[in-house]
C-alpha positions, 0 to 999 in steps of 0.5 A: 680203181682210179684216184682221180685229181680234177679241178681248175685254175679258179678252184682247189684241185679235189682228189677223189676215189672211184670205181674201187670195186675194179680191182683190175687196174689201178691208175691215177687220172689227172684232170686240168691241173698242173702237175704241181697242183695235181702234187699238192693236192695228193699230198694234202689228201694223204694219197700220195704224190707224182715222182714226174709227169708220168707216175705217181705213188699212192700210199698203199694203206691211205687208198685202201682207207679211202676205197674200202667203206664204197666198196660193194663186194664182200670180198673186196679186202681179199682182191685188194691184197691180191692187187697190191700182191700182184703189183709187188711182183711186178715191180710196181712197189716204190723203194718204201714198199708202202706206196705203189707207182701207177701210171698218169693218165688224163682224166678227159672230161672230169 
């Protein structure tokens, strides 16, 4: 799954949920926007947030209520708990519990 924040300096960073069906990886894809913008505009969307250029914490209930209606699988609560589960155990769970720190990586070409 990716949350990606595309957009430019002449219009409103968007925040967009794709690819929810890959359950695999979780990861926040930032387009051409500063990182305050990329902020704001997770904040604004009710996602989440950057801690620094590098990681951002997504609200754990706020992606799985924007993910869950495009999901194409019947199973895909089971593999979202056993997402979040396995992201826990590795750490990845901020100091809240209610939001996971992913990576920030380019989103090259949105």
């Amino acid at each position: 799954m990716i949350v990606e924040v595309v957009g430019g300096t002449e219009e409103r960073p968007e925040v967009r949920v794709v690819d929810v069906d890959d359950l695999t990886r979780l990861q926040l894809a930032v387009g051409a926007v500063t990182d305050e913008e990329a902020d704001r505009a997770l904040r604004d969307a009710g996602l989440g947030r950057l801690q620094d250029a590098q990681t951002g914490v997504l609200d754990v209930a706020a992606l799985r209520a924007a993910a869950e209606p495009q999901a194409g699988t019947d199973d895909w609560a089971q593999r979202w708990d056993g997402m979040v589960e396995e992201a826990g155990g590795a750490g990845r769970l901020a100091d809240d519990g209610a939001g996971l720190e992913v990576p920030v990586e380019s989103a090259a070409g949105a």
